[in-house]
C-alpha positions in Angstrom: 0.0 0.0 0.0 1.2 3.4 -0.9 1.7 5.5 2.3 1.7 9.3 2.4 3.9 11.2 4.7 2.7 15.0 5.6 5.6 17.8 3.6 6.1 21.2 4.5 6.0 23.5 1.5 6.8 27.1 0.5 4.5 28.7 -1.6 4.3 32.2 -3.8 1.2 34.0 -4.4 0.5 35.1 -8.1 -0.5 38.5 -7.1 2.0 40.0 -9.7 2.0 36.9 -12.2 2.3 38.2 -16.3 4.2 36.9 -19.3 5.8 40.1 -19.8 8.9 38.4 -21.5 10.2 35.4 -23.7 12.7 33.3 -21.4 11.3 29.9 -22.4 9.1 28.6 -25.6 5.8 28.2 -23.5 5.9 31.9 -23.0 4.3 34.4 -25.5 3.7 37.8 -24.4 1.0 38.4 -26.5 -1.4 36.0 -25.4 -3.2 37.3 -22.5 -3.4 35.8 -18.9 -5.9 36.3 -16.6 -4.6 37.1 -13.3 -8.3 36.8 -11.3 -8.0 33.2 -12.5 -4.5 32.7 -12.1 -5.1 33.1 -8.4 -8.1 30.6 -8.0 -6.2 28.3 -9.7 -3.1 28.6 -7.1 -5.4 28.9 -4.1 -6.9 25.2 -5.3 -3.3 23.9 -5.5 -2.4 25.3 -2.1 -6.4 24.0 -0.4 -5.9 21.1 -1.7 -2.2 20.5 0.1 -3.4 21.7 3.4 -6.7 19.3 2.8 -4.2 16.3 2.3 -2.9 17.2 5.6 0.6 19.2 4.5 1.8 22.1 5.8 2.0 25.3 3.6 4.1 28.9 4.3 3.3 31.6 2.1 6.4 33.6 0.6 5.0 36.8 0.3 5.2 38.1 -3.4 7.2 41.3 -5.0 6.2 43.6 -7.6 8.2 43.5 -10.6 8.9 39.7 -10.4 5.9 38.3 -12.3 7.5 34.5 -12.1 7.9 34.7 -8.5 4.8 32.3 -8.4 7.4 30.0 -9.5 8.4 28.7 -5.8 10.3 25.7 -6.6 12.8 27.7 -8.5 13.7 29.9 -5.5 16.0 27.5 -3.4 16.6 23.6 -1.9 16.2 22.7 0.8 17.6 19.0 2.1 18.3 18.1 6.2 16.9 21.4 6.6 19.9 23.3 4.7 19.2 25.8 2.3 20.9 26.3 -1.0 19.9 29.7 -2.8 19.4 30.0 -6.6 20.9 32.1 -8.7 19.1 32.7 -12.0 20.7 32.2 -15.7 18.3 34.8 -16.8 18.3 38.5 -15.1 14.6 38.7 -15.3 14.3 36.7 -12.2 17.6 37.7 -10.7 15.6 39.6 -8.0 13.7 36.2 -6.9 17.0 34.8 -5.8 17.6 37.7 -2.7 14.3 37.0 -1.3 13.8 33.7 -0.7 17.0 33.8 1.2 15.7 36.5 3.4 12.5 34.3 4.3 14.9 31.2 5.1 17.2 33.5 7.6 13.7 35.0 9.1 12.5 32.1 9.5 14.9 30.0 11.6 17.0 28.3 9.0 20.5 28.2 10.4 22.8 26.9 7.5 21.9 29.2 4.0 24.3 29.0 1.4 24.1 32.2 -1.1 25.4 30.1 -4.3 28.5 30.4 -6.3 27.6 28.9 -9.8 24.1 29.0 -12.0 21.4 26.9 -10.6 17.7 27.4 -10.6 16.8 25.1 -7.1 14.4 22.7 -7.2 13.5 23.3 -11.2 17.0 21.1 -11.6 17.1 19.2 -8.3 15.0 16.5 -7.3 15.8 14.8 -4.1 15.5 11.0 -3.9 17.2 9.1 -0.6 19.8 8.2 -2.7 20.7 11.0 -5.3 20.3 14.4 -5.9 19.2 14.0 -9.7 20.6 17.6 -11.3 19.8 18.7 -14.7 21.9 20.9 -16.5 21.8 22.4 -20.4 19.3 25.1 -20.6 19.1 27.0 -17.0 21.6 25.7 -14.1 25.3 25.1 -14.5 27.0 22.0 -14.3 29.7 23.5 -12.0 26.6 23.9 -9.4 26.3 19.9 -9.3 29.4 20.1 -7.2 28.5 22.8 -5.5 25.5 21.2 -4.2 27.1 17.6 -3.6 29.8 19.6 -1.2 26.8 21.3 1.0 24.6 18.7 1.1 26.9 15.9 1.0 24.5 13.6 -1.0 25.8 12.7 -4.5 24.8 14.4 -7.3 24.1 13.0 -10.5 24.0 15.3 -13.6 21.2 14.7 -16.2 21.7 16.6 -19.9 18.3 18.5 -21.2 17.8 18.7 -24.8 14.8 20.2 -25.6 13.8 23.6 -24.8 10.5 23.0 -23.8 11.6 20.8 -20.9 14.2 23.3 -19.4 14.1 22.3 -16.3 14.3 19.1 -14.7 10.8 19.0 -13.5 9.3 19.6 -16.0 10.5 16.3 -17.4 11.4 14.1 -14.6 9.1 13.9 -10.9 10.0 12.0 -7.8 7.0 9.9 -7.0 8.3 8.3 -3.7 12.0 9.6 -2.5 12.2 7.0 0.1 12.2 4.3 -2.6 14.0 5.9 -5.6 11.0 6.3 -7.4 10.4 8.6 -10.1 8.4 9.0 -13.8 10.2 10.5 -16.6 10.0 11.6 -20.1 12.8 10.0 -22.0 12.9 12.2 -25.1 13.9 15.3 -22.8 17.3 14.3 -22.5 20.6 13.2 -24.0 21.3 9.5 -24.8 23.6 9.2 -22.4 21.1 10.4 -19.4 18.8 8.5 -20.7 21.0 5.1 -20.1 21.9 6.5 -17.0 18.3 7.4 -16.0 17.6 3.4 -16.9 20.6 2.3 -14.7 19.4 4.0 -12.0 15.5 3.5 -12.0 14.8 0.4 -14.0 11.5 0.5 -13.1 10.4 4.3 -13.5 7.0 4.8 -15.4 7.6 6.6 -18.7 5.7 9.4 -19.7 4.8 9.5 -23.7 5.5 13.1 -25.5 1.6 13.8 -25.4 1.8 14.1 -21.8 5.0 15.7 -21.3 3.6 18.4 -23.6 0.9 19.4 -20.8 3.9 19.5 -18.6 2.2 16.5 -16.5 5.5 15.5 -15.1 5.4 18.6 -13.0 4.3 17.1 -10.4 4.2 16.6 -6.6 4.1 12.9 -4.9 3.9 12.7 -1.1 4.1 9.1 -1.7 0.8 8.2 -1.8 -1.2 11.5 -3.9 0.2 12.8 -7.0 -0.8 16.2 -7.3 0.0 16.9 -11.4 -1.8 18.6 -14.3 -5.5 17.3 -14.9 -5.4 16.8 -18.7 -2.2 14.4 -18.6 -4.8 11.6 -19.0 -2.6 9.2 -19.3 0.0 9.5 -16.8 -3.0 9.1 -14.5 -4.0 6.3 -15.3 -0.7 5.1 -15.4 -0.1 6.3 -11.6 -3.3 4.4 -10.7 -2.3 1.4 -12.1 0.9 1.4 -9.7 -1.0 2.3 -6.8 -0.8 5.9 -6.4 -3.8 8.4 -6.0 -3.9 11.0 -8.5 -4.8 14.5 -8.0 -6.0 16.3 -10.8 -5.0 20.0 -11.0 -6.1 22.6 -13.5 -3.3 25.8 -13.4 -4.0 26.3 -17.3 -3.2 30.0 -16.7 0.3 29.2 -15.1 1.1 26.7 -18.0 1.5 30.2 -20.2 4.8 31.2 -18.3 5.7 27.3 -18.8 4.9 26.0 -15.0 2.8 24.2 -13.2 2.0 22.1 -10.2 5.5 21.5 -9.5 6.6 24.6 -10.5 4.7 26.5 -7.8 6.0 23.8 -4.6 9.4 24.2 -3.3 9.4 21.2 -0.3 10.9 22.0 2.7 12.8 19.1 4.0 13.6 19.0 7.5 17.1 17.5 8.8 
């Protein structure tokens, strides 16, 4: 039986969220967004994680940073140590500074302001074994190391090649850490992380392309619930199938700026 564990998570209101600029292909500036909806959509996500029994803190948002919404992207947190970002792009420079405040106001001893390029949880995902890291669009492979030295977990580097998947979550989730479990989209990355991705998790369920392209592998697992976009139809049925409960999630409005459910949870992992 698949057994849920309650997560802590940070969270970023959309109260400034626009696609005022191009820094991925989802992104089009001239299609409009509707920021009324935007919210009700993020306020479901964040109901529907306290109603599963988690625990959600609210980053409060800045004007001028539209992707701040974008949570996961702000930092990582593993044995309760925090490793900032630090964007590729300087659109979301800004983001980087304030997430760092909220960890020092908030009782988190060790912060690390980081050295090289990486974009936090959009190109780590945490497993009890590995920190999987992607590199080739956003974060820098000198980070890998970086984050391998502070949290002293190994670090294994994964090379995106498509630029609609350009960041690790949005092609690869963890679907239960404690048992190395994830789901994957093989045709986001390189031949050789693809053998290495089949080394390691011989067993992962496969995504096809038509379900990658709604971004369902943003998603959140607490083990038991998978909390992913509601029109990947068949990743859900594939979840069910191996015992999982998925959670349908409709964030259509965030999907413009290229996010989604995962997008929008940074997990806050306690030591």
């Amino acid at each position: 039986m698949r057994m849920a564990t309650p997560r802590r998570y940070l969270m970023c209101p959309p109260a400034h969220f626009r696609v005022s600029y191009t820094i991925n292909p989802w992104m089009d500036p001239s299609k409009p967004v509707d920021p009324v909806l935007a919210l009700f959509q993020w306020e479901e996500l964040r109901d529907r994680y306290r109603a599963l029994g988690h625990t959600v803190e609210i980053l409060d948002p800045l004007a001028g940073l539209p992707d701040m919404v974008f949570a996961a992207n702000g930092a990582t947190v593993v044995d309760g140590r925090v490793l900032g970002a630090r964007f590729a792009n300087p659109e979301r420079s800004g983001e980087a500074p304030a997430h760092l405040a909220w960890f020092r106001a908030n009782g988190f001893a060790e912060v690390r302001d980081p050295v090289h390029i990486n974009e936090a949880e959009g190109d780590f995902a945490v497993t009890a074994s590995w920190i999987l890291a992607g590199q080739g669009f956003r974060s820098s492979p000198l980070s890998h190391g970086e984050a391998q030295e502070f949290f002293g977990r190994p670090v294994i580097g994964l090379e995106l090649v498509d630029p609609h998947y350009y960041h690790l979550d949005t092609a690869l989730a963890v679907l239960d850490g404690a048992r190395d479990e994830v789901m994957y989209y093989p045709g986001a990355f390189s031949p050789g992380s693809r053998a290495v991705l089949a080394r390691l998790f011989p067993d992962a369920l496969l995504a096809t392309a038509e379900d990658a392209a709604v971004l369902g592998l943003n998603a959140v697992s607490d083990g038991r619930n998978v909390l992913l976009p509601h029109n990947a139809a068949g990743l859900r049925a594939a979840l069910a199938e191996r015992g999982f409960d998925p959670v349908p999630v409709d964030l259509s409005e965030l999907h413009k700026a290229g996010g989604s459910v995962k997008c929008c949870t940074m997990e806050l992992r306690a030591g």
